[in-house]
N, C-alpha and C positions, 0 to 999 in steps of 0.2 A: 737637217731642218732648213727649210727654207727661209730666206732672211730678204721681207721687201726693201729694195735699194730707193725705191722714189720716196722725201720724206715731204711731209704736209709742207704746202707753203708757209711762210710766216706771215703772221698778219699780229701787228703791233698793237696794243691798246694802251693808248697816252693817258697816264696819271701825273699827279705832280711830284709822285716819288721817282719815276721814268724823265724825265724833262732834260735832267742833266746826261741822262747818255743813250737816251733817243736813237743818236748817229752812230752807238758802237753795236747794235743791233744787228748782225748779218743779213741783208736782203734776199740773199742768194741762197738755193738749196745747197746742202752739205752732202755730197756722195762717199760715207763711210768706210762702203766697201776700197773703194779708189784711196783711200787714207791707208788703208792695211794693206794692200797692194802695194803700194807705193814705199812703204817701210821693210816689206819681207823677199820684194824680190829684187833679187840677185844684183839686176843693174843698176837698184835704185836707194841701195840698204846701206849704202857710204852716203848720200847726200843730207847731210843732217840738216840744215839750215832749212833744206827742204819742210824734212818731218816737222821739225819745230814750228814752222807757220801754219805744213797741215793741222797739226794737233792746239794750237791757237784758234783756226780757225774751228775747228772740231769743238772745242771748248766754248766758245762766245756764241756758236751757235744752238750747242744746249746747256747754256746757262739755268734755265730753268728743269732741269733734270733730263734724264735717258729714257724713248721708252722703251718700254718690254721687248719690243719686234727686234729692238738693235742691240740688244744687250751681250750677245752672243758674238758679236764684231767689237763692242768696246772693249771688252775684257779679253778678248783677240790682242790690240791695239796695247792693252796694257801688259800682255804679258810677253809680245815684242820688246817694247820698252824696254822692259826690267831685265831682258837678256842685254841691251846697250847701255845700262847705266853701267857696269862692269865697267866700260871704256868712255864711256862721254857722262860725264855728270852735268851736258846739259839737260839729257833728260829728265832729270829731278823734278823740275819745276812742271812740268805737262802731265809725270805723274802725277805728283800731287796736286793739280785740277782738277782731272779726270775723276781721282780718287774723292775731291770734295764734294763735286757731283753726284757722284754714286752712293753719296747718304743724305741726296734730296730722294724725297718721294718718286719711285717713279711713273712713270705714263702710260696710262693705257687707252685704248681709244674703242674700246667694247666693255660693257663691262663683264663679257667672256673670256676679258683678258686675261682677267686673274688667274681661273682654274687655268687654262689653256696653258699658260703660260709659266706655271709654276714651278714647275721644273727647271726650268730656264733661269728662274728666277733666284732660285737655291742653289744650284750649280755656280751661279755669279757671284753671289754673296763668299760661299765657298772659296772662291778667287781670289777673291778680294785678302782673305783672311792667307790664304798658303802668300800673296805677295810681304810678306813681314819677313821671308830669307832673302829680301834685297836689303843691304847694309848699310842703310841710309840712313840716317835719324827722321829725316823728316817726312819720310816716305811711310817707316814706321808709324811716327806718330798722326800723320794723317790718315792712316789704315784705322786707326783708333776710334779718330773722333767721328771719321764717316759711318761706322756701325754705330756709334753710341747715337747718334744724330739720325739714322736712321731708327733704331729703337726706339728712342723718348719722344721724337721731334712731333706735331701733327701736323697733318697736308697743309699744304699753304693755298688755298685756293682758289684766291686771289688772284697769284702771278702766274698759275696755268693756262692762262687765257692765253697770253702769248703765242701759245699753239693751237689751234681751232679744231677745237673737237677732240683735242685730246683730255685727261682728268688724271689725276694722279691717283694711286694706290691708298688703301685706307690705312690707318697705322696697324689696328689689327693683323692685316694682312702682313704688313709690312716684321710684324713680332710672330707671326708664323714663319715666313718665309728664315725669316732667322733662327729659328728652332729647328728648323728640318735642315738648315744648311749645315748646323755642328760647326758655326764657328767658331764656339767658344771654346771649343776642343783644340781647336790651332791657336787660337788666343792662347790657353794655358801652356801648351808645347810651346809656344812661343818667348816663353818666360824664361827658358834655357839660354835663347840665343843673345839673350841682354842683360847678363850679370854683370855687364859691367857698364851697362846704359841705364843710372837711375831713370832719370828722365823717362825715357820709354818704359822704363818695367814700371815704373809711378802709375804711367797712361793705362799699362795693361790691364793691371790691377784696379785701378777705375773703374775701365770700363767692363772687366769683371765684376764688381761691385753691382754698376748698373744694370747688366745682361743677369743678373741674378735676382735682382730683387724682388722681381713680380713674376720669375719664369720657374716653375718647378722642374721642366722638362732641361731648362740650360744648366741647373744646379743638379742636375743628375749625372746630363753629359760633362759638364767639370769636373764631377766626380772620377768619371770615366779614366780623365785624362790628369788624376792623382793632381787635384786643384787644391784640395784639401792641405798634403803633406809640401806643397813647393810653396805655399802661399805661407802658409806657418815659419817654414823653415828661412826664410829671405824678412820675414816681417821685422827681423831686430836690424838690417844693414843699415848702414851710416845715410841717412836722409836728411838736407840742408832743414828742407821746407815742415818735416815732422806729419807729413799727411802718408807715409806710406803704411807704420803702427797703425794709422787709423782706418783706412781705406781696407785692409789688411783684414785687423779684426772684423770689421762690417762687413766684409765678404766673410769672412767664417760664420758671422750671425745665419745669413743666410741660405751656407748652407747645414746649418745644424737644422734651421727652420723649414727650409722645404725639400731638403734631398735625404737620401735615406741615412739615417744614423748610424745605423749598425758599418754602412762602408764607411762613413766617417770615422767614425771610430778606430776602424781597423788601419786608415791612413795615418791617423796619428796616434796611433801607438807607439812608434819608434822612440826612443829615447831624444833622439836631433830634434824633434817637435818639441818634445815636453819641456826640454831646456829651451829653447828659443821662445816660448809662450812663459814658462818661469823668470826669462830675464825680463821679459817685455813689461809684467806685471812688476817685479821686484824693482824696478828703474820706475816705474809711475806710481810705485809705493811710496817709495823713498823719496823720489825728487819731483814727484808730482803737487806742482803749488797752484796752479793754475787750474781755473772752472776746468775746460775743454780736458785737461791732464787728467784729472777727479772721475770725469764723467769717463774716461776711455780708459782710465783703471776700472770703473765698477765693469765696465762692458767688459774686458779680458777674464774680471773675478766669475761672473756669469756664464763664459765661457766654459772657464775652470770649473765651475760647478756641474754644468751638465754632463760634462766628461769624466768628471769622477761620479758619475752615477754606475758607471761601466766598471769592473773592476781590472777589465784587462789590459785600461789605461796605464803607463808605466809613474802612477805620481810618489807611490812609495820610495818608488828604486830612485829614483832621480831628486831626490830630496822637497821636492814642491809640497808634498804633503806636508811636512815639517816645520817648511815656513808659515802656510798660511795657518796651519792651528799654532801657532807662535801668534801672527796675524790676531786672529780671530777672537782669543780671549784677553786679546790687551787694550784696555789698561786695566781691567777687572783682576788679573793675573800677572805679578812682574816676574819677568823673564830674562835670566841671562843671556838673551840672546843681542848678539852685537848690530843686527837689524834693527831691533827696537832701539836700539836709545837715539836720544832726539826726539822720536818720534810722537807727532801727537796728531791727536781727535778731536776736532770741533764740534759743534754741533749744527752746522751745516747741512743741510739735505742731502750733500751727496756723501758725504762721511753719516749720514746716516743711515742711507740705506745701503753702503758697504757694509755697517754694523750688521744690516736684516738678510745680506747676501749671504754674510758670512754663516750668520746661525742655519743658513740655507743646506751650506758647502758644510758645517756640519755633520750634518743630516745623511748629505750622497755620499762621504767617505766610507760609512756604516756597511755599505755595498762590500766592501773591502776587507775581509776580516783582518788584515795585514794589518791595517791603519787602526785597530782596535789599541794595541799596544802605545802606539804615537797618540793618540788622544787621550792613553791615559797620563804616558807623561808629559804632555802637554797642560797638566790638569786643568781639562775640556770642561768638567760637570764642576767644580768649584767655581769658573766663571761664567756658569747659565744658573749657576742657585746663590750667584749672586742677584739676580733679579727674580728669585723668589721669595718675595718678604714686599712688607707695606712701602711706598716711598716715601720717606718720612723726612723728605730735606727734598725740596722741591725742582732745586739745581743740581741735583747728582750726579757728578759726573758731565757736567754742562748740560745735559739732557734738559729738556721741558718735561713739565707733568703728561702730556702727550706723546711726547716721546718714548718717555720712561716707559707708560702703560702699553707703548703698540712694541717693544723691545721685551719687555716682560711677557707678552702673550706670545711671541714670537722664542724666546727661554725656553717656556714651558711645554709648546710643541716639539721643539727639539729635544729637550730630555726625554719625551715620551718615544722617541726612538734610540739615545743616547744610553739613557739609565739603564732600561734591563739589558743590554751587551758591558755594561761597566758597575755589574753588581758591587762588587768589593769598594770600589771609588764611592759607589752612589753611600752606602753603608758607612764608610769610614768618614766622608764629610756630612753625615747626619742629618740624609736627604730627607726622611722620613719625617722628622722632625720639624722641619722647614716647612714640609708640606702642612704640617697639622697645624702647625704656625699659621698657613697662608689661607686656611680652610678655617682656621676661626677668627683671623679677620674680616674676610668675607662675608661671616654670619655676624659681626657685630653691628653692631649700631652708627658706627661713628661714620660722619657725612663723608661721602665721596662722589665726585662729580667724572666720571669714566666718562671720554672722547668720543670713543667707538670708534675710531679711524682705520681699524687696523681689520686687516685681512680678516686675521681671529677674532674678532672683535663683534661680534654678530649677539646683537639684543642686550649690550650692555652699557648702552648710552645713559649716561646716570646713573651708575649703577656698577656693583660688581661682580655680576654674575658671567663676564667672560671670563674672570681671574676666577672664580670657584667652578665655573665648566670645565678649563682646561685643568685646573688642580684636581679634579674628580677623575679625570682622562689618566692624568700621570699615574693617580695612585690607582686608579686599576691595573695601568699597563703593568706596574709593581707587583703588584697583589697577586696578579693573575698566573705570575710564574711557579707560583706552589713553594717558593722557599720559605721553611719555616722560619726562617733566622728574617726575612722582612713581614710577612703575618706577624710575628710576635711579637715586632718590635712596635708594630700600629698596634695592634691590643694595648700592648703595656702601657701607650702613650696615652689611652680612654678614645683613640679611635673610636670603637665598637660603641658604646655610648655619645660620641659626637654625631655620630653619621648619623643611630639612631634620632636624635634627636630633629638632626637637620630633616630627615625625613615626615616626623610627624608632623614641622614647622612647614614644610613645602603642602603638605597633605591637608592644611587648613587656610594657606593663602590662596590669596584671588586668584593669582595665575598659575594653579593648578594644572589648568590643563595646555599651558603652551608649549611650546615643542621643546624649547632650551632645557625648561622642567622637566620634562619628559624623560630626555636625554640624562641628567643627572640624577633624575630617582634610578633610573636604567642604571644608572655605572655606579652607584651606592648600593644597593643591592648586588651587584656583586664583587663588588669588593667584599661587603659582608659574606659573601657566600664562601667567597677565597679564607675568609679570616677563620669563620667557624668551621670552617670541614675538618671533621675527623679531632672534633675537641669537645668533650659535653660539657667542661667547665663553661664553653664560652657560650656554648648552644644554650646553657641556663643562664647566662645573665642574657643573653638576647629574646630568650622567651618571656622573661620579666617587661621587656617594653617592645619589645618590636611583632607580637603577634597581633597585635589589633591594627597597626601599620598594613602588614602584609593580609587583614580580611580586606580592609578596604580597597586592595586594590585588585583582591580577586571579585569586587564586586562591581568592576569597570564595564560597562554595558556593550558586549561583544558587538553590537552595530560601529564602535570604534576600530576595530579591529583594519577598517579598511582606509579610514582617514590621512593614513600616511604622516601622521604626527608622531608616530612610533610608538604607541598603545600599542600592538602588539609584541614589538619588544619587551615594552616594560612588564608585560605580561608572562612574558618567558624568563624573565631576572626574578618572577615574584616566584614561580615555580618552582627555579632552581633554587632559591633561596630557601623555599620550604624544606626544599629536599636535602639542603645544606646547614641550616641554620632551627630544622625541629625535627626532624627524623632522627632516630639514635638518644631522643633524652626525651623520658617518660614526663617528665613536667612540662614540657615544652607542648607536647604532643598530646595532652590532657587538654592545654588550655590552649590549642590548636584546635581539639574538637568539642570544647564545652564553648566555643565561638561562632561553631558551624563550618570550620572549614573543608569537614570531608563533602556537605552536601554543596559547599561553592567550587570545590574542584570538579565534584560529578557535575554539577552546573556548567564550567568550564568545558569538560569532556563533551559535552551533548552539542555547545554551543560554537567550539571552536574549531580552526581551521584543522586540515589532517595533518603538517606539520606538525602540532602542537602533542599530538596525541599519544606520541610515544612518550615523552619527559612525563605528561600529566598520568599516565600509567604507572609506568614507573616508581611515582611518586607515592602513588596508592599502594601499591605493590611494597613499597619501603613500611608505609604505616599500619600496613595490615597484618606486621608481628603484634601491633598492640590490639589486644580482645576486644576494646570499646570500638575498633574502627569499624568490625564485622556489624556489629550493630547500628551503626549508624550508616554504614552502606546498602543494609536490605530495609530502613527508612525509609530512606531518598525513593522522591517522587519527581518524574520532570514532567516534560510536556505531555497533555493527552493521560496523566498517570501512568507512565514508563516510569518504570521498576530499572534498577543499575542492573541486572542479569542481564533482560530484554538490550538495553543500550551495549552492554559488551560484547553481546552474541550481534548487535547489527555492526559492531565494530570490527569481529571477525571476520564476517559475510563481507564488509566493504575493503576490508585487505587482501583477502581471495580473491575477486571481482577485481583490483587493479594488479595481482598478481598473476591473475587467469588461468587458474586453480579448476580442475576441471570439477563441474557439477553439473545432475542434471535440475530439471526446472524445481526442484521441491527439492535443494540444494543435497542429496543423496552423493555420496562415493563413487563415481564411475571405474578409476583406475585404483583397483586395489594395488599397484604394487609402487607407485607414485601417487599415495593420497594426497599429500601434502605440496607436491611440487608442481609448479606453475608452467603455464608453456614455454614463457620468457623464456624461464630457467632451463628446461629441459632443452632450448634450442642450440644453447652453448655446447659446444661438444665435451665429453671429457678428455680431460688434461691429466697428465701424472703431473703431481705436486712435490717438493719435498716434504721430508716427515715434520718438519715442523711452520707446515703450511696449514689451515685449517679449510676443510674440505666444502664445497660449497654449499650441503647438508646446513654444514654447523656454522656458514658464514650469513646463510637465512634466517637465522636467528636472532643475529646485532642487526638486518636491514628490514624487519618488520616487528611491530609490537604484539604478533599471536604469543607467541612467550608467555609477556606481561600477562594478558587477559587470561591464561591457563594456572598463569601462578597465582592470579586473585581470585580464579572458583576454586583453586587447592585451600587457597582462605575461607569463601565460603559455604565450599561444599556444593556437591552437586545434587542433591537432595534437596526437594521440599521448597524449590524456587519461586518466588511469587510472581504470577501477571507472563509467564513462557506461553506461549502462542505455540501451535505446531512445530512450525518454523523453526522455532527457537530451541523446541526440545532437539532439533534434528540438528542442528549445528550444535548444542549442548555434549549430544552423543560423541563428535568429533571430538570438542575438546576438549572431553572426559579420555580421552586416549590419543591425546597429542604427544604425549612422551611415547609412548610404546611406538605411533608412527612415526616421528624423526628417528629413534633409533634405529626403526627397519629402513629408514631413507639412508640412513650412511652408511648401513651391510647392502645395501644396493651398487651405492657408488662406490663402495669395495669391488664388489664383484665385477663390475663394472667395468673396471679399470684393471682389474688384473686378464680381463676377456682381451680389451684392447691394447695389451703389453704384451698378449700371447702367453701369460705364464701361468700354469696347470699345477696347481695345487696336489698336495699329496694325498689321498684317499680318504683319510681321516680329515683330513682339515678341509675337503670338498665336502666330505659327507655333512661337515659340522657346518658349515657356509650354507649347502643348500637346505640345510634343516630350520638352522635361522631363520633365514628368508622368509619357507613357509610357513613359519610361527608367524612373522606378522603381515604375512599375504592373509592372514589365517584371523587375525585380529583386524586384518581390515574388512576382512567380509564379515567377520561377526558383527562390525561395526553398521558397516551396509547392510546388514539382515535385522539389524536393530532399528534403524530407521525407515526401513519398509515399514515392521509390523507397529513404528508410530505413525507412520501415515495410515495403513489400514485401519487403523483403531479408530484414528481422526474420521478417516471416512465413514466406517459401522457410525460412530457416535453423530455425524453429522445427518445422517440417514435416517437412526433414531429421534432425532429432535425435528425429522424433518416431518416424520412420522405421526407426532404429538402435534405439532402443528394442525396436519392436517385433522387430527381427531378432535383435538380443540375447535376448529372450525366447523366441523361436522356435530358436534353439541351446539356450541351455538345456534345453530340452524335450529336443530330438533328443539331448542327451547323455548326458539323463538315461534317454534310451529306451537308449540304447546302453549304457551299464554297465549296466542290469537284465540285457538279453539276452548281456553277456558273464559275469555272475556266472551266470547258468543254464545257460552251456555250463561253464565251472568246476564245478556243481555236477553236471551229467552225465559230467564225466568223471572224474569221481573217485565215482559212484554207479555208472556202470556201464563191464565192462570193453573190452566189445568199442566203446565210444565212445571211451573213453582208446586203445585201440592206434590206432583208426583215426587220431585225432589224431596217436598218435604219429606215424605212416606217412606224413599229409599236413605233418610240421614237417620230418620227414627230407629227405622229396622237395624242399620248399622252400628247406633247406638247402644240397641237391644242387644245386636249380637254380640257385642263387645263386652257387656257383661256378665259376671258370675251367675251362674244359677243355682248354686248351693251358697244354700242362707247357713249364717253359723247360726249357732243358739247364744241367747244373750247381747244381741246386738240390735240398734233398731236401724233402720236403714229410712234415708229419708228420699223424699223425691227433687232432684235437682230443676228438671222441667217446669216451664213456666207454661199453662196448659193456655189454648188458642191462640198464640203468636203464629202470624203467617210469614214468617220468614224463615232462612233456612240456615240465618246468622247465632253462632251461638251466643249463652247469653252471659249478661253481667252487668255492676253500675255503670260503666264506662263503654263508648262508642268508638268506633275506628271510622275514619270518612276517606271514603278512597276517588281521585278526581279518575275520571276518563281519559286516557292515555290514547296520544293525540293522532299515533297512526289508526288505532281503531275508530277514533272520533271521523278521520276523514274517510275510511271505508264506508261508514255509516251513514255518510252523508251524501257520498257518492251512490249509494242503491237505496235511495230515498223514497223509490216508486215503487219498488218492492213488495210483494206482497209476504205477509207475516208467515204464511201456511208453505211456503217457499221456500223457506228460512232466511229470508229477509228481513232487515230490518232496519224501520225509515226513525227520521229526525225526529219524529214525535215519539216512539217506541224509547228513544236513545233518552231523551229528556224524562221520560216517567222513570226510564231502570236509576235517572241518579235523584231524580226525587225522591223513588223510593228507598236509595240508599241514605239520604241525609234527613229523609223520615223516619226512617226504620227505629223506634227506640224502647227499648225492649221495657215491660215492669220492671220497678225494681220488686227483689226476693222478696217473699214474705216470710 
C-alpha cells in the first residue's frame, strides 16, 4: 500500500484554551517515513537519544490524533519500539504517547476515507491489542485505556481544526473498526499474561466490561476466546480496591445478555467456575453490610439463577445448590446450617428483592431433577406456604403490607412449578388446605386494600383478586395431575361446593366479562373437571348446583369467541367440564337436558371454531347412551332450519375437504380401494412399524372427529332423517359404512407393507388377504353404486317436478284463454239481442235435456221456471253482482270504434252489459 509521505501543513487556530502552548505547536512538517527509517536501520538503530526526540517530535506533532494515510507507519514505529524496550526502558514513555494517541479519533481527509481505509484501520487496532506481550505495566495499561477511549469517547471537533481539511472518524465507525479488529480476543488472552499484575488484569477486565456492553459481536468474539471461564475463575483474587468482583460480574451480565448462552454455559460448567462464583456470593452473603456489597450480591444471585436454568450446570455436585436453598427459605425456615447464624434480613429494597430473586432461583433449580431431593430437604414448600394465608400482623417478618403482598404472589408462582414435583412435601404440610384457606379469604368480605405493585399483581389494586388468580392457578396445577390422594383431599375439604359457589358469584357480578374473571372461571372449571372424573358420587352433588352455571356459559355469544379476552377458552373448560362433571350420572345428565343443553352444544357445534369440534362431539357422543338425548337431537333446529343430521354430514364433508379425501363434484367415491384416506396421508410412504405401534389406518382416527360423527348416527340411526338434501344422503351412504371402510384401510396397509418388506405370504394366508381386500373393494363399490342411483333418482325426480311446472304453467295459460273467451260471450250477450235469446233457447233446451221424462205416478211435479225473464241467469231471491275485470275492461276500451257485427265491442256496449247485470232481478217464486 502506498503511504503519502507529504503531511498537510499546519495551520494553528488560537482559542483561549490554546494561548498557554501556542509555541509548543510544531511549525514544521513531520516526515514519518524518515522516523522509522531512522530507528530500523542498521547504522542508525543504536542512536537512542536520537529516536527519542524523533518520536517527541512525532508525538507534538499529532497531538490531535493519526490520520488514516499514516497509520500503517505509526504502528511500524511502535512495534520497533517494543522490540527496544527489552533493552532501553527509555522507550516506555514515547510508547505510551503514541499509544494515547491512537484512542483519539482519527483523520481522515475524504469522507472515502473511511470505507477505503478500513482495513488499514482494523489491522491497526489489531496492533495495538497484540502490543500487551511487552512487559511493562504502563505500556499495558495504556494499551487499555486507548481502546476504551476509543470506544466510548465522541469526536472532538473542535480541536481538528488544527489540521486543515482534515476531520476525524465518526465513533460509529470507530465501534466497527473495533469489531472487525477481534481485539477483545487479545484483550481476553491477554488475562494470562497478568496473574500476577492486578493492576493491569483490573484495566483488562474494565475494559472488557466496556467493549461489551453495547457490542453483541465483541461478547461473541469473548466468548470465542473462553472470556466466560477466565473471568469467573480470577473474580475471587485478592483485590485492595474491591472493583475487580465487581467489574467481573458486570462483564458476565453481559455476556449472558448478548452473546450466545448455550456457549456460556458450556464455559462454565466446570466445577473451578461454580466454586469461585459460590465463594464470591457466599463472602457478599455473609459479610456484605454495605449498599454497593447488597446490590453486587443480588447481581452474582441473578447470575446463579440464570445458570441454574441449565441443568448441566455443575451446582448440585459442588454444593451451591445446598447453600442457597438454606439461603432462600430463611428466616421462614430455621436451619442448622452454620451459614445462617447471625444472619439477618432487613427489609430494605435490596434484601428484598434478594428475597424475590431467590423464589426466582427457586424455580430454575426444578430444571434439575437432581435438586428435587435438596429442596425437599431443604423444606423449600413449608417456607413459600408460609406466605399462603391472610397477613394478619402488618410487620411480619419486618415486611410492609406491600411487601408482604408482592412476596406472597411471587410464593405462589413458585409453588405452581414447585408443588406438583414435591407431591408428598406438598401433602404432608397440608398445602391443600392452605389453599382453601386462602380461597375463602379472598371471597370474604373483609376490607383489603392490595398495592398491585407486583409483577403478579395485575388487576388487583384494591382488591384481592391477584391472591385468588394465582391460588386458582396452584390448585389447577394440583388437580390437574390426576392423583386421587390430592382430588379427594379438595372434595373432602367442600372444595367442590366452594368453587361452585365462587362461580355462580362471579356469573352475576359486574365484571363478568373481564379478562382476570375469565381466567379464573377457566381454571375453576377445571379443577372441577379434575375433581369429578370418574366419580358419580361427585358428578351428583355437582349436578345439584353447577348445571345452570355451566348453561350460562354455553350461552356466551360466539362473536366472543375472537376477542382475545379468553371466551374461548372458557368455553372449552365449559365443555370439558360437561364431559367430566355430567356425562356418566343419569341425574345430572336429566337436568343437563331438561335445561337445554343438548340443543346449546349443537348451538356451539354449528357456531364454533373447528378446533372446538372434536371435544363438543365427543361430548355428544358420551350423552347419547342416555335415550332422552336422541330426542332432543333430532329437535334441534339451527340456522335457515338445519336439522343436527344436515350439520354432521356438512361436518364430515368439511373434514374430507381439509383432509383431501378424494371425491368427485356430487361428493361420490372415486378410489374404491382408499375411500377413506386423504392425499396428505397417502403421500407419506409406508414404513414397517413395531407391533405395538398403531398403524396409520387407526392413528386417523385420534386426529379427526369422522369417528365421533359415525358413532352419533349409530345413535340415531340412519333411517328416516329429517331436512337430508341430496347431498346429504350421499355422504350419509359413506358413513353408514365407515367401519366396514377403515377396516378394509388397515388390510390395505397390511398388504402394503408386507409388498414392501418383500415377504410372500403362504398360499392360504394370500388366498385369505386377497379375498379380504375384495370384500371391501366390493363394499366400496356397492357403496359407490348407491350413491349413483341417489343422484339418478334426484335427477328423474328433479325432471319430474320440472315437468309439473311446466304443465302448471301451461293450465294457466289455457285458463286464462278461457275466461277471456267467456267474458266476450257475457259481453255479447248483453250487447246484442238476438245473441242473448239464442243463449236463452240453447240453456232452456239444456235444461230440458237434463231432465227425466218418465213421470212416476203419484207425484206432482211443479214448474221451477219463472216464464218471460230475458236473462240467461238462473233464478232465486237473492243476486250475485259481478264487477268487470279490469284487463277486459281495458281491451274494451281500447277497440272502442269497433263495430258490434265484427265482434267488437265499444265502451257503450261495456256499460249496458254491467247495467244489465246490476239490473238484472229476477221475480220473486210464486
Amino acid at each position: 500500500m502506498n503511504v503519502h509521505n507529504s503531511i498537510p501543513v499546519v495551520r494553528h487556530i488560537i482559542r483561549d484554551s490554546d494561548l498557554g502552548r501556542k509555541q509548543d505547536v510544531c511549525p514544521r512538517p513531520v516526515d514519518i517515513n524518515r522516523i522509522a527509517d531512522l530507528i530500523e536501520d542498521k547504522y542508525s538503530c543504536n542512536l537512542v537519544e536520537r529516536h527519542l526526540h524523533a518520536l517527541k517530535k512525532l508525538v507534538k506533532h499529532y497531538q490531535f490524533g493519526f490520520p488514516i494515510k499514516d497509520l500503517v507507519q505509526v504502528f511500524k514505529i511502535l512495534n520497533l519500539c517494543a522490540e527496544k524496550v527489552k533493552d532501553q526502558i527509555a522507550y516506555v514513555e514515547p510508547i505510551c504517547n503514541i499509544l494515547e494517541l491512537c484512542g483519539l479519533p482519527f483523520l481522515m481527509e475524504k469522507s472515502t476515507d473511511e470505507p477505503n481505509f478500513a482495513q488499514v484501520v482494523s489491522e491497526s487496532i489489531s496492533q495495538m491489542g497484540y502490543l500487551l506481550r511487552i512487559p511493562k505495566t504502563e505500556i499495558r495499561l495504556q494499551i487499555c485505556d486507548s481502546i476504551v477511549n476509543l470506544f466510548c469517547k465522541e469526536s472532538p471537533r473542535k480541536e481538528v481544526e488544527v489540521f486543515q481539511g482534515f476531520f476525524p472518524t465518526s465513533r460509529s465507525y470507530n465501534i466497527q473498526m473495533i469489531e472487525e479488529s477481534g481485539v477483545v480476543e487479545t484483550l481476553v488472552m491477554g488475562l494470562t499474561l497478568v496473574e500476577n499484575e492486578m493492576k493491569v488484569k483490573l484495566r483488562i477486565i474494565q475494559a472488557l466490561q466496556c467493549l461489551s456492553s453495547s457490542s453483541v459481536m465483541n461478547c461473541n468474539l469473548m466468548l470465542n476466546a473462553q472470556a466466560a471461564n477466565k473471568i469467573c475463575r480470577c473474580m475471587n483474587d485478592p483485590d485492595p480496591s474491591g472493583q475487580l468482583l465487581f467489574l467481573s460480574s458486570e462483564t458476565l451480565w453481559n455476556l449472558l445478555e448478548k452473546a450466545s448462552k448455550a456457549e456460556l454455559v458450556n464455559q462454565l460448567r466446570d466445577f473451578e467456575c461454580m466454586h469461585a462464583l459460590k465463594e464470591a456470593f457466599l463472602n457478599k452473603m455473609i459479610n456484605g453490610h454495605r449498599h454497593s456489597d447488597r446490590q453486587l450480591r443480588n447481581d452474582l444471585l441473578v447470575i446463579a439463577t440464570i445458570l441454574a436454568e441449565n441443568p448441566l450446570i455443575p451446582m448440585v455436585e459442588t454444593g451451591f445448590t445446598k447453600e442457597l436453598v438454606a439461603f432462600a427459605v430463611f428466616p421462614e425456615v430455621i436451619n442448622d446450617n452454620p451459614l445462617i447464624r447471625g444472619l439477618k434480613i432487613s427489609s430494605k429494597n435490596e434484601d428484598f428483592e434478594m428475597k424475590k430473586i431467590f423464589f426466582q432461583l427457586l424455580v430454575a433449580l426444578t430444571n434439575d431433577l437432581a435438586s428435587i431431593q435438596i429442596l425437599s430437604k431443604g423444606k423449600v414448600l413449608p417456607g413459600l406456604l408460609h406466605y399462603v394465608g391472610e397477613n394478619k400482623k402488618s410487620g411480619i417478618r419486618g415486611w410492609s403490607a406491600a411487601q408482604f403482598e408482592e412476596l406472597q404472589l411471587h410464593a405462589l408462582a413458585a409453588l405452581m412449578a414447585l408443588a406438583p414435583l414435591m407431591l408428598e412435601d406438598y401433602m404432608a404440610y397440608q398445602g391443600n388446605t392452605q389453599l382453601i384457606l386462602l380461597l375463602e379469604w379472598c371471597v370474604s368480605k373483609d376490607p383489603y386494600f392490595g398495592k398491585g405493585n407486583s409483577f403478579h399483581a395485575n388487576g388487583s389494586h384494591g382488591n384481592k383478586k391477584a391472591q385468588m388468580f394465582h391460588c386458582l392457578k396452584l390448585l389447577r396445577s394440583m388437580a390437574s395431575l390426576g392423583e386421587e390422594v390430592v382430588n379427594k383431599s379438595l372434595f373432602e375439604q367442600g372444595a367442590l361446593n366452594q368453587l361452585v359457589d365462587i362461580l355462580i358469584n362471579m356469573a352475576g357480578s359486574s365484571e363478568e366479562g373481564s379478562e382476570i374473571n375469565l381466567h379464573m372461571q377457566t381454571d375453576i372449571l377445571i379443577i372441577l373437571s379434575c375433581i369429578c372424573e370418574n366419580d358419580i358420587h361427585r358428578k351428583e352433588l355437582f349436578g345439584a348446583y353447577g348445571v345452570e352455571v355451566l348453561i350460562k356459559f354455553l350461552k356466551i355469544d360466539p362473536n366472543k369467541f375472537y376477542s382475545g379476552m379468553g371466551h374461548n377458552k372458557l368455553l372449552l373448560a365449559t365443555v370439558d367440564c360437561i364431559w367430566c362433571c355430567i356425562v356418566g350420572c343419569y341425574t345430572a345428565e336429566d337436568a343437563f337436558l331438561e335445561t337445554g343443553g343438548i340443543f346449546l352444544l349443537l348451538d356451539l357445534l354449528e357456531s364454533s371454531l373447528e378446533y372446538m369440534h372434536s371435544l363438543v362431539l365427543g361430548t355428544l357422543v358420551e350423552l347419547c347412551d342416555n335415550t332422552k338425548t336422541i330426542y332432543h337431537i333430532k329437535m334441534w333446529r339451527g340456522k335457515n332450519d338445519l336439522t343436527a343430521p344436515c350439520l354432521l354430514l356438512y361436518l364430515w364433508r368439511h373434514i374430507e375437504k381439509g383432509m383431501r379425501v378424494k371425491r368427485d363434484g356430487f361428493g361420490r367415491i372415486l378410489d374404491v380401494k382408499k375411500p377413506l384416506s386423504g392425499i396428505s396421508q397417502e403421500q407419506h410412504e409406508t414404513t414397517t412399524l413395531p407391533a405395538n405401534y398403531q398403524s396409520p389406518a387407526v392413528i386417523d382416527i385420534c386426529e379427526n372427529a369422522r369417528v365421533k360423527v359415525y358413532s352419533i348416527f349409530c345413535k340415531l340411526g340412519f333411517e328416516d332423517l329429517p331436512g337430508l338434501s341430496t347431498l346429504d344422503q350421499v355422504t350419509l351412504a359413506i358413513v353408514q359404512h365407515y367401519l366396514d371402510m377403515k377396516v378394509g384401510g388397515v388390510w390395505n396397509e397390511i398388504e402394503n407393507e408386507l409388498k414392501q418388506e418383500a415377504i410372500h405370504p403362504v398360499i392360504r394366508d394370500m388366498d385369505g388377504l386377497t379375498t379380504i381386500t375384495k370384500h371391501y373393494e366390493n363394499v366400496s363399490r356397492q357403496v359407490a353404486l348407491h350413491q349413483t342411483n341417489i343422484l339418478d333418482k334426484q335427477k328423474k325426480h328433479d325432471l319430474l317436478d320440472e315437468q309439473k311446472m311446466y304443465d302448471e304453467i301451461q293450465l294457466n295459460f289455457k285458463q286464462k284463454g278461457l275466461s277471456a273467451k267467456s267474458w266476450n260471450e257475457l259481453v255479447a250477450r248483453t250487447s246484442n239481442y238476438e245473441i242473448l235469446k239464442k243463449a236463452k233457447t240453447f240453456q232452456e233446451q239444456s235444461i230440458q235435456s237434463s231432465r227425466t221424462t218418465k213421470k212416476q205416478y203419484g207425484y206432482i211435479f211443479h214448474q221451477p221456471e219463472i216464464a218471460g225473464l230475458c236473462t240467461t241467469g238462473f233464478w232465486g231471491r237473492l243476486i250475485s253482482m259481478e264487477s268487470t275485470p279490469p284487463q277486459f275492461l281495458e281491451d274494451s276500451l281500447s277497440h272502442e270504434n269497433l263495430e258490434t257485427s265484427k265482434g267488437g265491442v265499444s265502451k257503450k256496449n261495456v256499460d249496458a252489459a254491467n247495467n244489465a247485470q246490476v239490473k238484472t232481478c229476477p221475480a220473486p217464486v210464486k
